[in-house]
C-alpha positions as CSV (number, residue, x, y, z in Angstrom):
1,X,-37.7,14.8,-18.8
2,X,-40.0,15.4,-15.7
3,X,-40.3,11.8,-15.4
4,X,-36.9,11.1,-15.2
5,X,-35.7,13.6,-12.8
6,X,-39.0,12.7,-10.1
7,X,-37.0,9.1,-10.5
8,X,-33.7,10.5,-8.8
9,X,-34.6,10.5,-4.9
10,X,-32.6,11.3,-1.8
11,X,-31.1,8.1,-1.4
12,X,-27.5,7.7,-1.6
13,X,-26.4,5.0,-3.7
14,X,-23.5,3.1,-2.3
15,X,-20.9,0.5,-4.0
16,X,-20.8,-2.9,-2.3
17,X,-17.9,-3.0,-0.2
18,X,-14.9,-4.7,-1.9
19,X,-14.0,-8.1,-0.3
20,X,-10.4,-10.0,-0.4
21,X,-11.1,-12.5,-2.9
22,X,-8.5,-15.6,-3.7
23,X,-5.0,-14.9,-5.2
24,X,-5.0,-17.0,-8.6
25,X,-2.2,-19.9,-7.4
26,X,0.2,-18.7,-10.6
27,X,0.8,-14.9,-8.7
28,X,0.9,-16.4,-5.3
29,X,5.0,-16.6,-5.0
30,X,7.2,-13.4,-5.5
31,X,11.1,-13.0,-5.3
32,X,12.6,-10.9,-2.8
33,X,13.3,-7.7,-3.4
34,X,16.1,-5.3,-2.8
35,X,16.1,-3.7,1.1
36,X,16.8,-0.1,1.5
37,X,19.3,-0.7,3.8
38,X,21.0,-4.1,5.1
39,X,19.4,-5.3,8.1
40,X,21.6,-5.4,11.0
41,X,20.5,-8.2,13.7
42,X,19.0,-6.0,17.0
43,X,18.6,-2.6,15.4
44,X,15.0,-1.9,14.3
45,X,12.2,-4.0,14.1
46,X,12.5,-7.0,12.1
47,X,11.1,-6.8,8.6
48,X,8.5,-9.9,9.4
49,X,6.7,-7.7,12.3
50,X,6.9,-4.1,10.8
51,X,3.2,-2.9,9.1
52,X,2.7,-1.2,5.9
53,X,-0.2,1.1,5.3
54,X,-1.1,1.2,1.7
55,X,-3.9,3.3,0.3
56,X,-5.7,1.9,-3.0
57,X,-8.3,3.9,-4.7
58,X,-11.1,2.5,-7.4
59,X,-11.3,5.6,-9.8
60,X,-14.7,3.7,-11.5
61,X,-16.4,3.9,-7.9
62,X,-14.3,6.7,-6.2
63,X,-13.9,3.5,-3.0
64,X,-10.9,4.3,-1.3
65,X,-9.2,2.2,0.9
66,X,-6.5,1.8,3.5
67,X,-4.9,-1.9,3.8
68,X,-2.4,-2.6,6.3
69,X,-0.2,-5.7,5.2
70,X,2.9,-7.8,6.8
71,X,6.1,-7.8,4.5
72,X,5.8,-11.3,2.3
73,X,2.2,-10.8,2.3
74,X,-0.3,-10.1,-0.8
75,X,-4.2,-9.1,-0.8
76,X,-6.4,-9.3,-3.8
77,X,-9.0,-6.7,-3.8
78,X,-11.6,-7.1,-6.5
79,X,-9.4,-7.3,-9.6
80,X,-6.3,-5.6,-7.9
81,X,-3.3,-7.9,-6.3
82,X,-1.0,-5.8,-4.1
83,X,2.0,-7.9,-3.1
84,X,4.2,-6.1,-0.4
85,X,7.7,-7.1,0.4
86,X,9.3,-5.4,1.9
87,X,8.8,-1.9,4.2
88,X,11.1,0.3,5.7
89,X,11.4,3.9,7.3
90,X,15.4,6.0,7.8
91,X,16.7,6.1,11.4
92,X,15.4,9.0,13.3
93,X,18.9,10.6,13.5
94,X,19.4,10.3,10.1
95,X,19.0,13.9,8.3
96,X,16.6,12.9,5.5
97,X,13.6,11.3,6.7
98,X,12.2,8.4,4.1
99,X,10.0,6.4,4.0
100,X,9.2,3.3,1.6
101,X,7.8,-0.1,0.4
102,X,8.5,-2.4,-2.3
103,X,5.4,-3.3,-3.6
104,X,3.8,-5.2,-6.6
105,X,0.9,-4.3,-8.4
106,X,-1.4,-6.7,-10.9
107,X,-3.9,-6.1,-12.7
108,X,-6.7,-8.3,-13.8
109,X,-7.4,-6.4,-17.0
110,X,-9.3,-7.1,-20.6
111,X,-6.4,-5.3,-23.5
112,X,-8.2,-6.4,-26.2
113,X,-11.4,-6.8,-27.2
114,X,-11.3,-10.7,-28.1
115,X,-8.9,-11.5,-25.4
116,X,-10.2,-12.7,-22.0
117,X,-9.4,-11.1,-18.8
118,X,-5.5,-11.8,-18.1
119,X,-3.4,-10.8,-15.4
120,X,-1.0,-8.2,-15.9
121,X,1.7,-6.8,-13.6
122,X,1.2,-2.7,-13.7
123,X,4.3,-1.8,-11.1
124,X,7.3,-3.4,-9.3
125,X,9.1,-1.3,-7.3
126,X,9.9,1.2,-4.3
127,X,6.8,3.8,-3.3
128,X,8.4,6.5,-1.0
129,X,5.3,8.6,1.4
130,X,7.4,11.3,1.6
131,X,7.8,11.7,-2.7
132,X,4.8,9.9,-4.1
133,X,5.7,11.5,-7.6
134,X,9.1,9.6,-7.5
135,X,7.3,6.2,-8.7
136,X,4.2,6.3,-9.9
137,X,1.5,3.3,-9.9
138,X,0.4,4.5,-13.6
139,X,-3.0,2.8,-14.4
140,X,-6.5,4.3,-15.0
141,X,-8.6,2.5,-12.9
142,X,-5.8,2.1,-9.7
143,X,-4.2,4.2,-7.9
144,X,-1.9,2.8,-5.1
145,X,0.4,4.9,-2.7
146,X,2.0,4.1,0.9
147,X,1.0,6.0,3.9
148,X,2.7,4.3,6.4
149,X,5.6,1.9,7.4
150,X,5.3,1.2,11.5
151,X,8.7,0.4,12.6
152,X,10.8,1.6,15.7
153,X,14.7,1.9,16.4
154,X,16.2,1.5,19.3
155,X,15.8,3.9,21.8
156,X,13.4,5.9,19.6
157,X,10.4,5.4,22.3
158,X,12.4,7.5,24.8
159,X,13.7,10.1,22.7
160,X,10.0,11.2,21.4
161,X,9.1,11.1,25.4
162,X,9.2,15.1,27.4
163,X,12.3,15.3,29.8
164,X,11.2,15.4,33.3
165,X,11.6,18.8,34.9
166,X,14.3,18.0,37.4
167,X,14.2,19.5,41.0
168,X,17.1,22.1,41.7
C-alpha cells in the first residue's frame, strides 16, 4: 500500500488537448432548419456572419471547451460532431430576451458489444442560453449548451452608448 501511494507525485496529469479531426463525408451535408424568426433583408446581421458560442464538455476527462462556429458550419471534436445552422438572438426592444441555435449533435458511439463504432445522431433541435433545461443534449459522455449568438440590430450600437451630458 506504501508503495503505491510514494508512486502518486505532484505532477498534474493533463488530457491531450482534443483536436478537429475530419467529418466522415456521409454526415458532411445537413438540411436547413427552421429560423426563429423570418429574416427580413437589412434588419440584423445576416445569418452567414453572425457567431455562435457553444460549450461542449467531455464528462470521461472533465475537458471543457468553448467553440465558436459560422451558421452552415460543423466541427468534429474527438468523437463528437456539432453541426450548427442556424443562430439567432430577439430584438433588443422586444420584451422577452432569447436567445438560440439550432444545432446537431452526433455521436460516434459503440451500442453493443459486437457492433463496431457507428455514428449516431444524439439531438436536433433549438438550444436556448437563457433556458438550457428547455432542450436538453441527453447523452452520458457530452454535454453541449449555447453561450452565445453575436448578432446586432439596427441602431442597437447607439442605444447601449451613455447620452452625452448636454450644455444648458
Amino acid at each position: 500500500m506504501l508503495l503505491m501511494l510514494s508512486a502518486c507525485g505532484d505532477e498534474q496529469v493533463r488530457a491531450p488537448e482534443a483536436e478537429e479531426t475530419e467529418i466522415p463525408e456521409e454526415l458532411q451535408t445537413a438540411d436547413a432548419p427552421p429560423t426563429m424568426a423570418t429574416e427580413v433583408e437589412g434588419v440584423g446581421t445576416p445569418m452567414d456572419e453572425r457567431v455562435a458560442t457553444i460549450g461542449l464538455v467531455n464528462k470521461r476527462n472533465n475537458e471543457t471547451r468553448d467553440i465558436e462556429m459560422y451558421p452552415g458550419e460543423a466541427r468534429r471534436i474527438d468523437d463528437v460532431i456539432i453541426r450548427l445552422s442556424a443562430c439567432e438572438r430577439t430584438a433588443p426592444w422586444e420584451e422577452l430576451q432569447q436567445t438560440g441555435a439550432f444545432v446537431q449533435v452526433i455521436v460516434n458511439e459503440r451500442r453493443a458489444a459486437d457492433d463496431e463504432a457507428q455514428w449516431y445522431s444524439v439531438f436536433s433541435g433549438w438550444l436556448f442560453k437563457e433556458s438550457p433545461s428547455l432542450n436538453v443534449v441527453e447523452h452520458p459522455v457530452y454535454d453541449v449548451w449555447l453561450k452565445d449568438c453575436a448578432m446586432s440590430f439596427p441602431g442597437e450600437e447607439n442605444a447601449s452608448a451613455p447620452a452625452e451630458p448636454s450644455d444648458s
